[in-house]
N, C-alpha and C positions, 0 to 999 in steps of 0.2 A: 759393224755399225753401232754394234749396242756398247763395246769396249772402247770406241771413240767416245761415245756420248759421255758416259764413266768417266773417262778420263777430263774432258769439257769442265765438269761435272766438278771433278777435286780439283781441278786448276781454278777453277772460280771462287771456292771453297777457299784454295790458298791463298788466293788473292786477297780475297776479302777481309780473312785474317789478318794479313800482312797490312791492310787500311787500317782494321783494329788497332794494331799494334802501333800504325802510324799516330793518330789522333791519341790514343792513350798515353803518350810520347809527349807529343805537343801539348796536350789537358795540362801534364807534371811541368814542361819546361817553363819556367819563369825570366825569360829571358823576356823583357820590353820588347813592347812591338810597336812599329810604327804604322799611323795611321796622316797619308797625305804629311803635313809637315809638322804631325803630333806625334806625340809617344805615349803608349799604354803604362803607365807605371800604378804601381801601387805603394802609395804614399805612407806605411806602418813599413814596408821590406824593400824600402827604397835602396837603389842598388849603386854605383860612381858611374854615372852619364853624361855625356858632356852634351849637357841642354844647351849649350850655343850655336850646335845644330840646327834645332827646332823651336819652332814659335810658338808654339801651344804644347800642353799636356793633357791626355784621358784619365782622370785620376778621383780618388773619393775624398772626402773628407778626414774622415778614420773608419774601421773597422772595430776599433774598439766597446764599439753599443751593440755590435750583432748577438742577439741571442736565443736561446731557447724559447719554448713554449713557456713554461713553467718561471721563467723569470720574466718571459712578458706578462703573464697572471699578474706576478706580484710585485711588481716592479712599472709595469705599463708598457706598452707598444709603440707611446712617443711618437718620433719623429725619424727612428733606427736609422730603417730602409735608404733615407733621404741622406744623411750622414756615410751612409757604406755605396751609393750608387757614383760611381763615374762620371763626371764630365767632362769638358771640355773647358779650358783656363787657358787665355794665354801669359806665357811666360815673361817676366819682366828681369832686367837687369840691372843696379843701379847707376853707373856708369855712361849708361844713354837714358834711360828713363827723363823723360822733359828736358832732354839736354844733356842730363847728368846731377844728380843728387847726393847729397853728404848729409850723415846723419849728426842730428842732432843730440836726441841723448833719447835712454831707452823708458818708455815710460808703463801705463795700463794699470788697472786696478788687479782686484781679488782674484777675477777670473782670467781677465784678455790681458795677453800682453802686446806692447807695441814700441814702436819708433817713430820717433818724429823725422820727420824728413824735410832739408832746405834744397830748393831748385833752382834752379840759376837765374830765373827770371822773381826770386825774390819769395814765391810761394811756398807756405807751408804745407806740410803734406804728411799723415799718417798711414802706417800698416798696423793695420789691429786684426792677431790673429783669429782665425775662425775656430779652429780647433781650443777648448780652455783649458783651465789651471785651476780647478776646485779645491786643490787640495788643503789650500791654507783657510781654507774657510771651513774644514772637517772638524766639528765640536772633539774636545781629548776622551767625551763620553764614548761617541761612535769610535773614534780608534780603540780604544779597550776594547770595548761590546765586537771589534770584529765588521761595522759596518763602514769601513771606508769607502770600500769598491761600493755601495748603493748610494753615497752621496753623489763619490763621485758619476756615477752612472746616472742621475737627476739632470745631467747635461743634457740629454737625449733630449726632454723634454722644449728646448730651442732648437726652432728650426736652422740650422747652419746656413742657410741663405734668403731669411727673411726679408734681410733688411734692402735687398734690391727692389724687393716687390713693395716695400714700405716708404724709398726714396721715392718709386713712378706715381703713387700714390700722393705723397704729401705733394710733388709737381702739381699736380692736377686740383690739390686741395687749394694751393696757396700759402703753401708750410715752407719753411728754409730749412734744405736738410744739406747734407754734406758729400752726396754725390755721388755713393760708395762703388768700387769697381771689382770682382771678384780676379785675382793675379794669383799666380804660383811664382815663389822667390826660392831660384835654385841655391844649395849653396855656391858662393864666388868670394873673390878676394875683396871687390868694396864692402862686405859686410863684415871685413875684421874682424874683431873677437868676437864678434856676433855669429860668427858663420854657424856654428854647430848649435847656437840656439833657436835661431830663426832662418835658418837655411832650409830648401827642399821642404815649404809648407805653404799654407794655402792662409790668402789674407784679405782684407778689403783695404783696396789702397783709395783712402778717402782725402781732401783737404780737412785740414786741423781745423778746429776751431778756438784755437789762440793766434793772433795771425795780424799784423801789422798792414798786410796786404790785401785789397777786397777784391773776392772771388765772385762777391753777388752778385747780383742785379741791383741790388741800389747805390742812389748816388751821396756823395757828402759821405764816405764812411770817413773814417778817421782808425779805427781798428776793430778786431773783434777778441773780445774777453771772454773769461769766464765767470761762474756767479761770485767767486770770494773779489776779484778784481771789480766788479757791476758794484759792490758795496761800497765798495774804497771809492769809488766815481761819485756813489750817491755823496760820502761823507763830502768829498769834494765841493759838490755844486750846489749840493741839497737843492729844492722846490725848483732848477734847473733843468733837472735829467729828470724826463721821466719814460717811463715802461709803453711799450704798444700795447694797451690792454687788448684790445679784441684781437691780436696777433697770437698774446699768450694765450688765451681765452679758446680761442678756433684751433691753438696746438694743443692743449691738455684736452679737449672735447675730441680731436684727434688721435689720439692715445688712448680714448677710451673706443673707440671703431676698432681699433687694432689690437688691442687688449694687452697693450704694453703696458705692464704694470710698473715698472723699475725705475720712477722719473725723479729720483734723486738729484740734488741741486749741482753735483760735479758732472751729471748727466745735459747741462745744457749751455750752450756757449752766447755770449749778447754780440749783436750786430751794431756798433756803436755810430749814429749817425750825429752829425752835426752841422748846427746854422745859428751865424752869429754866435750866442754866449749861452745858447739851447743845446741840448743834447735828449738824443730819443734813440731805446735797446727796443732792435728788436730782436726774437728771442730766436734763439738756433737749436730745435732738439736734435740730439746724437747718439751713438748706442742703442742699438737695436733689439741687440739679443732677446729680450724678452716676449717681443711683438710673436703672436701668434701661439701662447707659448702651451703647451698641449698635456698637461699632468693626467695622467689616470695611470691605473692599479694600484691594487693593496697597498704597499707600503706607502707612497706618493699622497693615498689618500687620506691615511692614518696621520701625517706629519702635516701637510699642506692644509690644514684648517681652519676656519676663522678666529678660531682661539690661539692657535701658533703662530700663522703666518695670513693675517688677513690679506694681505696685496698681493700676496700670493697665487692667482688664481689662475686657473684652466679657460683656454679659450674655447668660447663655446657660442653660440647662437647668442644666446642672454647675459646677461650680466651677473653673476649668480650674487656678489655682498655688495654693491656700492660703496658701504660705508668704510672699507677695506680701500678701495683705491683713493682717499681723501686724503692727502699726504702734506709734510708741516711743511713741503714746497707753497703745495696750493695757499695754506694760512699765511704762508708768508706774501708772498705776491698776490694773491684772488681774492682775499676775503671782501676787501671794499668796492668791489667791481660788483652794481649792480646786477640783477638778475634776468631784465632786459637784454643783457652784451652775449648771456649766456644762452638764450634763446634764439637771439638775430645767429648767432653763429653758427648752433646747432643747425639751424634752416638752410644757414648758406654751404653748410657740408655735405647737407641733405642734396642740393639744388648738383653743386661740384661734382661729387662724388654719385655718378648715376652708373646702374648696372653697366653700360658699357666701357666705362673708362675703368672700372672697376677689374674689369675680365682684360681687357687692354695693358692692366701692370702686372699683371704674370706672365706676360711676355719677355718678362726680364728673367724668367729660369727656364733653364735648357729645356725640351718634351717631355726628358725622362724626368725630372723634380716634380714638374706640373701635372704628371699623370698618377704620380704619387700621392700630393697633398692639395692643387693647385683647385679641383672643382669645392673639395671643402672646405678649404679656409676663405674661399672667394665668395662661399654663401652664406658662410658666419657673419664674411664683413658686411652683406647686403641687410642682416638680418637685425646687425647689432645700430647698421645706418638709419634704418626705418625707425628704429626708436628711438633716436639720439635726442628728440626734442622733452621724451619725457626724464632721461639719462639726464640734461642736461640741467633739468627743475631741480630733480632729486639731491643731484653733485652741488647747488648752489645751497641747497636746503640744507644740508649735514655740515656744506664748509661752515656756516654761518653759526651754529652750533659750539664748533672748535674755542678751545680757548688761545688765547694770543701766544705766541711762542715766548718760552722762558731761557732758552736755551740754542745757542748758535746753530744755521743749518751747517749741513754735513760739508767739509769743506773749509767752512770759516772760524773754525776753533780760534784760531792765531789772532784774528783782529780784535780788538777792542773797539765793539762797536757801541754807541750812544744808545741809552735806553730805550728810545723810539723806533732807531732801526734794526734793534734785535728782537723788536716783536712785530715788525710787519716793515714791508719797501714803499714808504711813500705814505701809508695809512693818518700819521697822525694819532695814531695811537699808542700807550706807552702799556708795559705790565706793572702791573703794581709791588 
């Protein structure tokens, strides 16, 4: 009895082992696994799958911000976690995508890159990657000095899918935004020599906003521009066209709930409407990146200061410089906007944006993002709403301050514009 039991006994023993040895197995195999009619891939050791398969991917943004203790000290904690966790994406191919799509030409600033995309129904359409491209922005001091990898690693500090929760948001505000969809774009043959640059990556397939074709809800468009083309209208029509102020007014007041700081003039598209020999922009913000955007540690805080980088700022409950996010956009288009518009607006944000619609646009990221970042950034925003009406005194108080622009915004170097409208859109006012 007792040499059966013994034996029981190491036969269980082997067994068990031999489970060991199973799962220690599968742990190493990196072999994609499919999940219902997804595939678990990992997007940095991406392997040749033929994603025409499957309609979705499990996949993260990059792995490349995962790190130590010791460089999250000094470096900061960021946004990592949220960048290296898995989702779920479905997969898009160009060739049925709205029908079918042919691109356009390859575009993006400093950091994103992108594609413009034509649909067959006439519609323009971008992919601007998630994952960026810091590097042409790395001062030649930090290459010497050895600090590339920490600019580049300053990426962390953007959330990789802010900007869904910042579209459900502006909805409910009353803001025009661009719609953005989170896709995975395998490599394939319609992306031609594109394939190995923008193949098997993770993107936000959003409508352009240069676009012949109106995506809005409003009626009478005629097209939608950008600010250097909004200039070229004005010289056109002069005292004609004029600007939605409390549109732009309720979007920069916006911006600051969100703590996008980035609102550079190539950052905003016009919604061009027309009646009879009248013409009214209203204002379309884009580019998200910045919203939410979460700087801390050592080094981060040593560089991102008010003295280096005033606009630069961490989101946080408060607003830490106002005087930082006042930008020669604002001078250009807001100075003449009384302080009344800036008031009614703040209130009407106040009124829109209430706690539950609030908690209602992080339903736009998967459980696993929102369990991450989704209860704090949701009471930052409630925190920075409550105050918006004394934000919005303050912001009207410093624009007014400003002196008149001397100098083309960013974008419009090219045009020669008339004295009047290179220092303000519309104001009536010239620089001396």
């Amino acid at each position: 009895m007792i040499a059966f039991n013994m034996k029981k006994f190491f036969g269980i023993l082997v067994l068990l082992f031999l489970i060991f040895i199973i799962l220690i197995y599968a742990s190493l195999n990196t072999t994609p696994k499919k999940i219902e009619n997804s595939i678990l891939i990992n997007i940095d050791t991406i392997d040749i799958i033929d994603f025409i398969t499957y309609d979705s991917v499990y996949v993260e943004a990059t792995t490349q911000y995962k790190s130590n203790q010791l460089k999250r000290i000094m470096q900061g904690e960021h946004y990592r976690k949220a960048w290296s966790t898995p989702i779920k994406v479905p997969i898009v191919f160009l060739d049925t995508l709205f029908g079918g799509v042919t691109i356009v030409k390859e575009g993006g600033g400093n950091q994103t890159k992108s594609l413009k995309l034509l649909a067959n129904n006439n519609s323009y359409y971008t992919l601007r990657s998630i994952n960026k491209t810091p590097e042409a922005l790395v001062p030649e001091f930090a290459k010497t000095l050895g600090l590339k990898n920490i600019v580049v690693d300053g990426i962390s500090a953007q959330h990789p899918y802010g900007a869904l929760v910042v579209a459900r948001l502006a909805e409910k505000a009353g803001i025009l935004h661009s719609f953005p969809k989170l896709v995975f774009l395998p490599k394939q043959s319609a992306l031609g020599s594109y394939s190995d640059k923008y193949g098997n990556r993770l993107f936000f397939l959003e409508y352009e906003t240069e676009s012949k074709n109106n995506w809005t809800k409003y009626s009478n468009v005629i097209e939608i521009i950008d600010t250097k083309d909004l200039q070229e209208l004005k010289m056109a029509h002069g005292a004609n066209l004029q600007i939605d102020r409390h549109a732009l007014v309720r979007a920069r007041l916006f911006d600051l709930i969100i703590g996008d700081w980035d609102r550079h003039p190539k950052q905003w598209g016009w919604v061009i409407q027309k009646e009879n020999d009248t013409y009214k922009a209203i204002p379309l913000p884009v580019d998200r990146d910045n919203a939410f955007f979460n700087s801390e540690g050592v080094i981060p805080n040593l560089v991102l200061n008010r003295n280096v980088t005033p606009e630069a700022q961490a989101f946080d409950e408060d607003i830490d410089y106002l005087p930082g996010l006042v930008q020669s956009f604002d001078v250009y288009f807001l100075q003449d906007i009384p302080e009344s518009v800036f008031v009614e607006e703040a209130k009407s944000l106040q009124k829109l944006l209430t706690d539950e619609k609030i908690d209602n646009a992080f339903k736009a990221w998967p459980d696993a993002i929102y369990d991450l970042d989704g209860e704090e950034i949701s009471k930052k925003i409630k925190s920075r709403r409550n105050d918006l009406v004394d934000y919005a005194i303050r912001f009207k108080t410093i624009l007014d301050k400003k002196p008149l622009l001397t100098e083309p915004l960013k974008g419009s170097e090219a045009l020669e514009l008339p004295n009047n409208l290179l220092a303000c859109f519309g104001c009536n006012k010239t620089v001396k």
